[in-house]
N, C-alpha and C positions, 0 to 999 in steps of 0.2 A: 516408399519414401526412404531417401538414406539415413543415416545415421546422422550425418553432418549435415542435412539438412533440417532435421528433424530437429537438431541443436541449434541452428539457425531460427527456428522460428518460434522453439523455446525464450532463447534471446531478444528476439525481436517483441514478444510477448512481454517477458519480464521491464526490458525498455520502456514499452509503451507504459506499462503498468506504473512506473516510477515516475516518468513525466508526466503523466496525469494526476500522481499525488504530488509534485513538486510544483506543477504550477499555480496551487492555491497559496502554498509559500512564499510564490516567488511574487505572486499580485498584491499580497497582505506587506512585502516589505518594500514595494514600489511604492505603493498606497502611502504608508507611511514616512515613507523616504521625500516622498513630494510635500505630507501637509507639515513637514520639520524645515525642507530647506525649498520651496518655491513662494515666492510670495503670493496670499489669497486673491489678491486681486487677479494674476495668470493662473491661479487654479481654477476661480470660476470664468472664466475666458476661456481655457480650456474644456470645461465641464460642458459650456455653453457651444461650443464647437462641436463636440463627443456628440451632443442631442441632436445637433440640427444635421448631423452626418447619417445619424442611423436614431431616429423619432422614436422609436420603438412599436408594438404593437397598435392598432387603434383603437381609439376608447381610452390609452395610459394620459394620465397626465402631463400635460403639456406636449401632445401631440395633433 
């Protein structure tokens, strides 16, 4: 393997690495972004659309 590719996949490595930590940040200030400025009544409309899209496991509550 060459040199530059081997730095490519170092890179690509490190990338992944970062977006994987970045995306628990990036859902924790959605999350709070929505229950500050969406009114509750479209949050649970939405919550309630989220569920009936993807129920979850069987046996979970409310499925």
């Amino acid at each position: 393997m060459s040199a530059e590719q081997e730095l490519r996949d170092a890179l690509q490595r490190d990338l992944y690495r970062h977006a994987d930590q970045d995306v628990h940040m990036f859902a924790g200030f959605m999350i709070s972004w929505v229950t500050r400025n969406v009114p509750l009544t479209q949050v649970e409309e939405l919550a309630d659309q989220l569920d009936a899209a993807h129920p979850g496991p069987a046996g979970a509550p409310g499925s």
